[in-house]
MITIMI-695619 format. One record per residue: residue in three letters; x, y, z of N, C-alpha, C, CB in turn. Coordinates in steps of 0.02 Angstrom, whole numbers, plus 50000, padded with zeros to 5 digits. Each point is the difference from the previous one (the first is absolute). Glycine has a CB too. Layout:
ALAXYZXYZXYZXYZ;...
! end
This chain:
UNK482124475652771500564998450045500524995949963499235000250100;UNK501205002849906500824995749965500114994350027500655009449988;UNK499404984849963500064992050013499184998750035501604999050032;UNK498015000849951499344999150027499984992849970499395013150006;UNK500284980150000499854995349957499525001649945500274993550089;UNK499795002949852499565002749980499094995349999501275006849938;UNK498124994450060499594996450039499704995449949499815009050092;UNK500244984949902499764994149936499624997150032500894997549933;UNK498905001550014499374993550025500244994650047499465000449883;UNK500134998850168500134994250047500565000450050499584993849912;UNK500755012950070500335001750062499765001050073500485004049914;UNK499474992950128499775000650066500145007350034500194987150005;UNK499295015950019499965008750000500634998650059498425006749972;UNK501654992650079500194998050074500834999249970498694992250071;UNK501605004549865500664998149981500235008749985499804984749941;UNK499635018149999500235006849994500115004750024499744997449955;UNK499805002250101500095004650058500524999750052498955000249980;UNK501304993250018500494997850038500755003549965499194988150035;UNK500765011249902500505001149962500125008249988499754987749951;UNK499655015750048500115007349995500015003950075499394999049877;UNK500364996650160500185003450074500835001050007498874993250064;UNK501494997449926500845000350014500425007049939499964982750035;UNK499605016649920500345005649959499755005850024500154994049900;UNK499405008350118500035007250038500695002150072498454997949969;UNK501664995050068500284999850047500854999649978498824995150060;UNK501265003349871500605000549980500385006949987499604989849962;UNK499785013749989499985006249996500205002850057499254999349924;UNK500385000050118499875006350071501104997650029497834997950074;UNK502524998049900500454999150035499984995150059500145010149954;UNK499334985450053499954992850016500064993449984499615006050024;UNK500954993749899500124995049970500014990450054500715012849914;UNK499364989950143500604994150046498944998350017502015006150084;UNK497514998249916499394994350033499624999849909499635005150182;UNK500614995349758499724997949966500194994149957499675010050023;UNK500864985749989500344994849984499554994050006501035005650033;UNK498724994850032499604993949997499404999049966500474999550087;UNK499025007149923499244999449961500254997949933499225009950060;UNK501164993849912500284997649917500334995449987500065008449978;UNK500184986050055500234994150011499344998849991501084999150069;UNK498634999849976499334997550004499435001249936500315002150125;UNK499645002849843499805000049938500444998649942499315006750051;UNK500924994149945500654995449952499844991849998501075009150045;UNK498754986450013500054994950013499165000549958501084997450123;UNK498505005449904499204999049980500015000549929499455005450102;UNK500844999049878499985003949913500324992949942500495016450052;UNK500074979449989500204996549962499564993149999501115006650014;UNK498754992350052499364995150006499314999849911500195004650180;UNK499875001449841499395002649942499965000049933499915005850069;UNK500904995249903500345001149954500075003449956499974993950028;UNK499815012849992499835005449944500915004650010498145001750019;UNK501874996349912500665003949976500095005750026499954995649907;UNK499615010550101500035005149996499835002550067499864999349883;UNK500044996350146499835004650084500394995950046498655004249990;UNK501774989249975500634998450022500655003349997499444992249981;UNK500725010649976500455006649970500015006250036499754996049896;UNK499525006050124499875006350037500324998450069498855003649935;UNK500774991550087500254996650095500634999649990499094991450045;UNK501305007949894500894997350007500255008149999500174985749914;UNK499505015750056500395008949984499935003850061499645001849872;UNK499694996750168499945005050068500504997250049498695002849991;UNK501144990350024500444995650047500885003949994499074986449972;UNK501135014449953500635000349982500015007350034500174991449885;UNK499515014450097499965004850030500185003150074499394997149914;UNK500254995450131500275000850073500494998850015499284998550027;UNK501064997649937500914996950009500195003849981500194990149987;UNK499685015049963500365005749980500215003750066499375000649886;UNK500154998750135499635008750055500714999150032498325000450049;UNK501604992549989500434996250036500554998149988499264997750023;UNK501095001749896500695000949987500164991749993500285012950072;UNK499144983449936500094992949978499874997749934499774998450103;UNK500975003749876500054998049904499814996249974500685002649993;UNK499794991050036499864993450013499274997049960500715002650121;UNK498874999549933499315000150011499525000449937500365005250106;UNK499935002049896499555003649943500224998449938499775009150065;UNK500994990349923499964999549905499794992949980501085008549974;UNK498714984250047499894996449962499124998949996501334995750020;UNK498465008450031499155003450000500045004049920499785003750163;UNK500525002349837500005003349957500174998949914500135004550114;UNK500354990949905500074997049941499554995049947500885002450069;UNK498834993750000499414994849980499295007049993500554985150091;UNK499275018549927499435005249984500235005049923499705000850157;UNK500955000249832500145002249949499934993449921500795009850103;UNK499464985349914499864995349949499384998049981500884997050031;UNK498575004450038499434998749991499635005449967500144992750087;UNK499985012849913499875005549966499894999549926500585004650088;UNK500194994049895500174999149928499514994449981501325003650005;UNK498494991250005499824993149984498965004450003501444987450079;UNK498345016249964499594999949979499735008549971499974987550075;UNK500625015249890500025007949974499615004550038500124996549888;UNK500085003950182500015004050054500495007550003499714987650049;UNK500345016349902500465005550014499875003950060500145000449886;UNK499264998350155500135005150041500374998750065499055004249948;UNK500814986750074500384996150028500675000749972499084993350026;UNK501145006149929500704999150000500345006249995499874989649955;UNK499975015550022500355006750035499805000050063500015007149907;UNK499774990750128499925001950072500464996450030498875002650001;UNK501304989349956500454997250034500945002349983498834990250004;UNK501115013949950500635001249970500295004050066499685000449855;UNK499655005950171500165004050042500204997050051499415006949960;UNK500394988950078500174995850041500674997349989498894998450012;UNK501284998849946500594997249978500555007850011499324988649899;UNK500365014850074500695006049999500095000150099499555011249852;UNK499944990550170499915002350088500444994250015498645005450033;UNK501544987749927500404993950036500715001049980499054991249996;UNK500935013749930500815001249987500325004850032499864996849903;UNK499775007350146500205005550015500254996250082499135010349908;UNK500374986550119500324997650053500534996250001499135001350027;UNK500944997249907500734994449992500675005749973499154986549944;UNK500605018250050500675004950005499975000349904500984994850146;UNK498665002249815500105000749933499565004649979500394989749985;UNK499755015449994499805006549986499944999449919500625006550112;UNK499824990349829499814996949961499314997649963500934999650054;UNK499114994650006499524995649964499465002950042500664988449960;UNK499355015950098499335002550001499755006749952500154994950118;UNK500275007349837499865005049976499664996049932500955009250065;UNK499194987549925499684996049927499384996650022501164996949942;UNK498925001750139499294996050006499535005950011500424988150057;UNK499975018149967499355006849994499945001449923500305007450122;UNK500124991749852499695004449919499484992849963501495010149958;UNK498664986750055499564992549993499235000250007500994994650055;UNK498935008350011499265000450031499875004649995499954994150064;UNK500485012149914499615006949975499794999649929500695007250076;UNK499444988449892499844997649936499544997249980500784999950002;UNK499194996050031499404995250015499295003450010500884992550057;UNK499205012249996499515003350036499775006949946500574995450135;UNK500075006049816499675005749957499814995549939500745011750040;UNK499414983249935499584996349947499374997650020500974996749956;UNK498635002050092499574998850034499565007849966500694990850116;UNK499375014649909499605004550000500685007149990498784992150083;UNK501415008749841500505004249974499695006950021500444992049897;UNK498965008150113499895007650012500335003150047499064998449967;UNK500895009650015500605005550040499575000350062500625009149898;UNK498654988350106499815000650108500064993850013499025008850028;UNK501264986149939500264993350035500365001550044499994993749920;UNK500135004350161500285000650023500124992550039499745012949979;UNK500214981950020499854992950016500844998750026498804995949895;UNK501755007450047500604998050018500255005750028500154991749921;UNK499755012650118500435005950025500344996950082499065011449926;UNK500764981350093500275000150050500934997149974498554998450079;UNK501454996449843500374997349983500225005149957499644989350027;UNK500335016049943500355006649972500545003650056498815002249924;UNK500534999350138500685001650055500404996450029499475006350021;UNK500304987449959500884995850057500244998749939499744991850129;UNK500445007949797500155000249936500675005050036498664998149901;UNK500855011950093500445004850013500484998950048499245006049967;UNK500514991850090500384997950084500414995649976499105000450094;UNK501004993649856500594994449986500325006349957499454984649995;UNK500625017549964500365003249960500595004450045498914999649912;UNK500645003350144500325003250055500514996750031499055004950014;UNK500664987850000500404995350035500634997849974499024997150036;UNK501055004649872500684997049980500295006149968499694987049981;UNK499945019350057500615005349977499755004349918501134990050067;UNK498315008049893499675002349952499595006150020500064988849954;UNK500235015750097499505007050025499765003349951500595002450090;UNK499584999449856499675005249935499544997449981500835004349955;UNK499274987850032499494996649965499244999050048501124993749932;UNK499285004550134499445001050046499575003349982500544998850070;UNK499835008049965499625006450004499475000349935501105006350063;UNK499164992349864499485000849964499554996050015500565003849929;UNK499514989450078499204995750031499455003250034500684991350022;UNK499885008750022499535004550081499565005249974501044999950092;UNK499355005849873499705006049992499434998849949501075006450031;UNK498964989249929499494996649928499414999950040500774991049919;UNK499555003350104499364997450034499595003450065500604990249957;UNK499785012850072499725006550021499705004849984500544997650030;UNK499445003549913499445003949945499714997849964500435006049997;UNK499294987250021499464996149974499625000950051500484992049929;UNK499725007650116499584999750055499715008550059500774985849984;UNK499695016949991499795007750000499165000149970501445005049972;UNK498794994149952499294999649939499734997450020500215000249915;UNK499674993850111499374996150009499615000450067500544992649922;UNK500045008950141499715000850056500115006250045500044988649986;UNK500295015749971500045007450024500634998550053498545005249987;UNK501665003950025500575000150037499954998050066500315007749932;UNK499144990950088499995000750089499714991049997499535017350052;UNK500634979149904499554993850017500594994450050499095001349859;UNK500794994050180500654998450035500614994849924499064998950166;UNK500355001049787500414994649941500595004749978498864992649942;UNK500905012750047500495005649989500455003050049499235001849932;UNK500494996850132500625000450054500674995449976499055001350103;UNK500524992049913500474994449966500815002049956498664994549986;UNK501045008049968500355002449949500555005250030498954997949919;UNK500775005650094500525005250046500614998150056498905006149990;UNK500744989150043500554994150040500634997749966498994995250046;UNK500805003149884500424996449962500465002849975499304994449984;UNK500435012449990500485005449966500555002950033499115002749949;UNK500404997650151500535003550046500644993850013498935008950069;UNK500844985749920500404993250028500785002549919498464985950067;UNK501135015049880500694999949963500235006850018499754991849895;UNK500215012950094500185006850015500534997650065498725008049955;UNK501024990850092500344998650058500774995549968498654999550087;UNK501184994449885500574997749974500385004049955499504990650019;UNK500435013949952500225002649966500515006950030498984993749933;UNK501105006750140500125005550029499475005550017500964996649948;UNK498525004950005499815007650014499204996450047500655010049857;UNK499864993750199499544996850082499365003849972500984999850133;UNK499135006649892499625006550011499504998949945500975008450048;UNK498974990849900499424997249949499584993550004500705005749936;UNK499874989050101499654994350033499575002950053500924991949977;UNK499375010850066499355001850053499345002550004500805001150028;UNK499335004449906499555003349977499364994949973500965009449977;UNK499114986749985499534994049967499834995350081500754998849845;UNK499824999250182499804997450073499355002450040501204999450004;UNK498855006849990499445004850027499405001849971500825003950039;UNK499424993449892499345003949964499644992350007500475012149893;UNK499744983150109499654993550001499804999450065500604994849913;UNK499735006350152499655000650067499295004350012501214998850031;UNK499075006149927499145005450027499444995249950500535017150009;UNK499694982049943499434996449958499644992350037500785005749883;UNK499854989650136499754997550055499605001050056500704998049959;UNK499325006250086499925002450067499205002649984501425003850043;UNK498524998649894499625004149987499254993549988501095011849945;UNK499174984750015499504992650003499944996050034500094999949931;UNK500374997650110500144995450054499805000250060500714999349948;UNK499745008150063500015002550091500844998349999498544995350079;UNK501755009049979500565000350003500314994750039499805010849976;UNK499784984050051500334994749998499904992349956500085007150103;UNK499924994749841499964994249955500734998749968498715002749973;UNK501394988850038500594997749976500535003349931499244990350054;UNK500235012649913500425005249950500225005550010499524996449941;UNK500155006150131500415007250029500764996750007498895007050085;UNK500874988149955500864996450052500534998949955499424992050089;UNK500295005849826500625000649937500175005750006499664993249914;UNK500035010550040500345007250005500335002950075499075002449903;UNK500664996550153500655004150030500494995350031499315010250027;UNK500754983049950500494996449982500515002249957499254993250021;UNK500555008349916500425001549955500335008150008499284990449927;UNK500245013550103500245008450025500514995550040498845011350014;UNK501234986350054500345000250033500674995349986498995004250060;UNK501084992249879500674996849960500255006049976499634988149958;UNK499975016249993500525007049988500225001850050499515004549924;UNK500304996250138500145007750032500624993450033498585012750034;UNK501334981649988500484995450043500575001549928499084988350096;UNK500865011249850500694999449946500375005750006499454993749911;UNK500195015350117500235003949996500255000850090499345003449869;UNK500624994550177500244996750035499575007350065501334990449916;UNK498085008950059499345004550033499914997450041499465004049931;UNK500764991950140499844995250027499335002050038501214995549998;UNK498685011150034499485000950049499544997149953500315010450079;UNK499454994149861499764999649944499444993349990501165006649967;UNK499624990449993499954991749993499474995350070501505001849938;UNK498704999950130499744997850034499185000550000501135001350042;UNK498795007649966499385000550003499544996849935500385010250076;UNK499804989649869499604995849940500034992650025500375008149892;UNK500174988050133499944992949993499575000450069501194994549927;UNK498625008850108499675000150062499414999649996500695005250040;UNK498965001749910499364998649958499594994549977500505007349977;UNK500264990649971499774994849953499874991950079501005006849840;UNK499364994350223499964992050038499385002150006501074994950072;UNK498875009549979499115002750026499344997649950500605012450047;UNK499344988449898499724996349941500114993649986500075008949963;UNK500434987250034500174995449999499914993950063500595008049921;UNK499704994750128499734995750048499154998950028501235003150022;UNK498395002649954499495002750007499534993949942500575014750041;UNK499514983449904499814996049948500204996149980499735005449983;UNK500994994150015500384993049996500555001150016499504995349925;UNK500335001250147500384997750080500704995749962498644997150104;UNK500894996349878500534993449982500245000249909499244990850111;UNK500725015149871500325000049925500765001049981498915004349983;UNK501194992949988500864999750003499855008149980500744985449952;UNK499035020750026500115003149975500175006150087499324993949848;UNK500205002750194499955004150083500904996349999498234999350090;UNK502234997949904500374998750032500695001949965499164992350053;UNK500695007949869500165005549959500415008950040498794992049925;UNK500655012650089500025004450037500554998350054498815002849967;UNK500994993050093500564997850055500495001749983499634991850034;UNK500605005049899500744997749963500105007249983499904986649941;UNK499875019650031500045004249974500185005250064499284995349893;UNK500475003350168499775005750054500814994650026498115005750029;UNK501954990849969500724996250041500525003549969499654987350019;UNK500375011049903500515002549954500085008350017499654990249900;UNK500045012350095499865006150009500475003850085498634995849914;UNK501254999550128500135000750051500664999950009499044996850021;UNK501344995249938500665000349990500235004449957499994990250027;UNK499885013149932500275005449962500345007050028499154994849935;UNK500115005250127500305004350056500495001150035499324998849998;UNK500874993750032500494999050051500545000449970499434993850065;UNK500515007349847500745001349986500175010749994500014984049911;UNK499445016550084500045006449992500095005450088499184995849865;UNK500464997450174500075003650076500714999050020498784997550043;UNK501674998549943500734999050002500125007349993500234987549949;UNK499775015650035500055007549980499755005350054499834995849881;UNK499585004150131499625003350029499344995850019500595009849944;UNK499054992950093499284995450040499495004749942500294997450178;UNK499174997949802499774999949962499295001950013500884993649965;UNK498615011050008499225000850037499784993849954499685015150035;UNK499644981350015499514996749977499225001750016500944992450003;UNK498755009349949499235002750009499724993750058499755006249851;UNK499804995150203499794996150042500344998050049499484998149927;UNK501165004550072500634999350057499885002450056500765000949929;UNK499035006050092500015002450035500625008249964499484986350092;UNK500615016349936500635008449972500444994350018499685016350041;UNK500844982249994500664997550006499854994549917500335000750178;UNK500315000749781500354997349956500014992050010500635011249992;UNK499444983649964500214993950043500714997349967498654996350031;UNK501855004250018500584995750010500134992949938499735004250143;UNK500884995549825500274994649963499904993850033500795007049954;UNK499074992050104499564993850054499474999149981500355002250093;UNK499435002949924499154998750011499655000149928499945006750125;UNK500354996749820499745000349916500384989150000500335020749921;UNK500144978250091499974993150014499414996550018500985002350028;UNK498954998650017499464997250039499594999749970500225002550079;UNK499375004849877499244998249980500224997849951499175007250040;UNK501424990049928500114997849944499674992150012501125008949969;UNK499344989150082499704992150016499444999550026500914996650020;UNK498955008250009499205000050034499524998049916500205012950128;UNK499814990149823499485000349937500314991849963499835017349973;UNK500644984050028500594990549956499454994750051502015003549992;UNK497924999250073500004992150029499255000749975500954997050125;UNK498545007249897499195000749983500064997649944499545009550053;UNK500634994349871500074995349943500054991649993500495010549982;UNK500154987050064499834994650001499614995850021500645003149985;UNK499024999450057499354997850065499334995949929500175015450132;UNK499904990049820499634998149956500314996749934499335008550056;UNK501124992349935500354995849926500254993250046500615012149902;UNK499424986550143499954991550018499065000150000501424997150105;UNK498315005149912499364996550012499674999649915499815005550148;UNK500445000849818499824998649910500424992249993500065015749937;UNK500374986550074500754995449941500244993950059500785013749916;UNK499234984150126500294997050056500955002750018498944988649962;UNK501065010850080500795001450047500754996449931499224996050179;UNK500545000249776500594998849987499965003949921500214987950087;UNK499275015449902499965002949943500705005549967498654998050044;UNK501265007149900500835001049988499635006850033500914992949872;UNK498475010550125499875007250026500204998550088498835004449894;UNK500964990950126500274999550077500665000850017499224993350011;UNK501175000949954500654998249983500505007449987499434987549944;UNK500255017950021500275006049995499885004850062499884998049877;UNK499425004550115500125001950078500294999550057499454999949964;UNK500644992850062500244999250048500785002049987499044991850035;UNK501225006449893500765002849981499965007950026500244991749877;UNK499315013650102499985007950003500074999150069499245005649902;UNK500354991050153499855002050074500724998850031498624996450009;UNK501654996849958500754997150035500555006649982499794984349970;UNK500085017249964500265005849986500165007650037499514993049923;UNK499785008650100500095003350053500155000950052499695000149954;UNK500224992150067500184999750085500885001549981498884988450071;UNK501405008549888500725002150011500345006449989499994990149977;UNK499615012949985499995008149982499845003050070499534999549867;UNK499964997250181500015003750057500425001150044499254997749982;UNK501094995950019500594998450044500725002749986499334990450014;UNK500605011149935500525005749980500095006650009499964993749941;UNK500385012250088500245004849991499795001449928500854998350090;UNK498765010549950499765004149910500785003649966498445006150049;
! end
C-alpha cells in the first residue's frame, strides 16, 4: 500500500494501523476524515523520535492537505520529511516527497517547478532500481508527461507518455490497468494536440481495460468517460458530452460522494449546460433524459445553475464558503441569473 508506515522496532502496532487505515481513506477520496488520525500519529512518532517514521506521518499528513488543496498545510510537512530524507539517505522517501512537492506546484498554478519536481522523483525512483521492470516511478513519469502538457511542451509529452507506456505494455501486458494508465495519458496529449478522434480511441481502449478488471463502476471508468465527454463537449456534441459526464457522476457519486473530483463533473455537466443555452438561442436543443421535447435557452439555463449550485453544495463543505472555487461559482451562477433575465 502507497505511503504505508514503515514497521520498526517499538512502533506501537495500534499507531500503524491507525496511520495506514487514514491513508487508505485518503486514497478512497476521504482526505477531510484523515487529517486527524495523522495529526495524531505525527504527534506519537515524534514523541518516539525515530527519524524515519516521522518523515513518513509528515509526508501522508501532507498528502491529505493536498487532497484538500491546503498548501499552506502541506508544504512545510513536506519540506521538513524531504530534509529528513536527505539527512538520513532515504531515496525512496524523498522522491516520493519531490512527487508531492510537484502535486503542490501544480496546485499553485506553477507548471514549471512542478515539472522539475516530477523529473526529480522520477529520478530518484529509477536510481533506486534502474531496471527496465522498475516501475516504482511511473506515477511521477506521468504527471512529469501531464506538467509538460501543462506548459504547452505536447511533442515532448507525448514522447514520455508513449515511452513509458511501452514499458509498461512489456512488463504488464496490454490489457493490465498500469497500461491502461498509460493510454489515458497519451489520449490526454493527443487531445491537446487537436486530434480528438485518436484521443478517444486510447480513452476507450483504457475504459474496456478498466471495466474489464474493476467492473464498470470503478473510479477509473468515471476518468475515462470524463475525458470522452471533454472531447465530445469541445466538439460541441452536447447530447454526447452529457451522456459521458452522466456515467462518469453515477460512479462517482456511487464511491466518492464528497470528492472534489464528484463535484468536478457538476462543474462539467453545468458548463456543458451553459454552452447549450448559447446554442439554443438559435434553436431548442435535445437533451438525453429530457423527455422528446428539446429544452429551451431557459431551461438549458436552468440546469446550468441547477449543477453550479450542487457543485457548490460540496466545494463549501471541501473548501469553506469564502474559498476562490466557491467565490467563482457563485460568479458563473450570478452570471447566469443575468443572462436569464435578458432577451435571447
Amino acid at each position: 500500500m502507497e505511503g504505508c508506515m514503515e514497521y520498526v522496532r517499538d512502533t506501537p502496532v495500534e499507531t500503524v494501523a491507525m496511520h495506514n487505515l487514514a491513508v487508505l481513506h485518503t486514497q478512497a477520496g476521504r482526505a477531510a476524515e484523515s487529517v486527524s488520525p495523522l495529526t495524531t500519529v505525527l504527534e506519537r512518532e515524534r514523541e518516539r523520535g525515530d527519524v524515519r517514521t516521522v518523515a513518513n506521518a509528515q509526508l501522508s499528513l501532507a498528502t491529505a492537505h493536498l487532497r484538500l488543496r491546503q498548501i499552506d498545510r502541506a508544504e512545510p510537512l513536506l519540506k521538513n520529511a524531504l530534509y529528513a530524507s536527505g539527512r538520513e539517505g532515504d531515496q525512496g522517501m524523498a522522491a516520493s516527497c519531490e512527487q508531492a512537492l510537484g502535486s503542490l506546484c501544480v496546485l499553485r498554478g506553477d507548471a514549471v517547478g512542478a515539472a522539475k519536481r516530477y523529473r526529480r522523483a522520477s529520478q530518484l525512483f529509477r536510481d533506486i532500481d534502474s531496471s527496465s521492470a522498475n516501475l516504482s516511478g511511473t506515477d511521477s513519469e506521468q504527471a512529469y508527461g501531464h506538467t509538460l502538457l501543462a506548459v504547452g511542451k505536447t511533442q515532448e509529452a507525448l514522447a514520455v507518455l508513449d515511452g513509458l507506456t511501452g514499458t509498461m505494455e512489456r512488463v504488464y501486458g496490454e490489457n493490465s490497468p498500469h497500461t491502461a494508465g498509460g493510454y489515458v495519458g497519451i489520449g490526454n496529449a493527443l487531445r491537446q494536440q487537436g486530434r480528438a478522434k485518436e484521443a478517444v480511441m486510447f480513452y476507450k481502449k483504457a475504459l474496456h481495460i478498466y471495466s474489464g478488471c474493476y467492473g464498470l463502476m470503478h473510479p477509473f471508468c468515471a476518468t475515462c468517460h470524463v475525458n470522452i465527454g471533454c472531447v465530445q463537449l469541445s466538439e460541441l456534441k452536447h447530447s454526447a458530452a452529457i451522456q459521458s459526464f452522466n456515467k462518469a457522476r453515477a460512479i462517482r457519486e456511487d464511491v466518492l460522494d464528497q470528492s472534489p473530483d464528484t463535484q468536478r463533473v457538476y462543474l462539467l455537466l453545468a458548463t456543458t449546460y451553459e454552452s447549450m443555452a448559447t446554442q439554443a438561442q438559435d434553436k431548442p436543443v435535445r437533451v438525453p433524459g429530457k423527455g422528446t421535447l428539446p429544452l429551451t435557452r431557459t431551461q438549458c439555463i436552468n440546469e446550468a445553475i441547477r449543477w453550479y449550485r450542487k457543485a457548490l453544495k460540496h466545494v463549501e463543505a471541501l473548501f469553506g464558503k469564502s474559498s476562490d472555487e466557491s467565490t467563482q461559482i457563485n460568479r458563473s451562477v450570478a452570471a447566469l441569473l443575468r443572462r436569464k433575465s435578458q432577451k435571447a
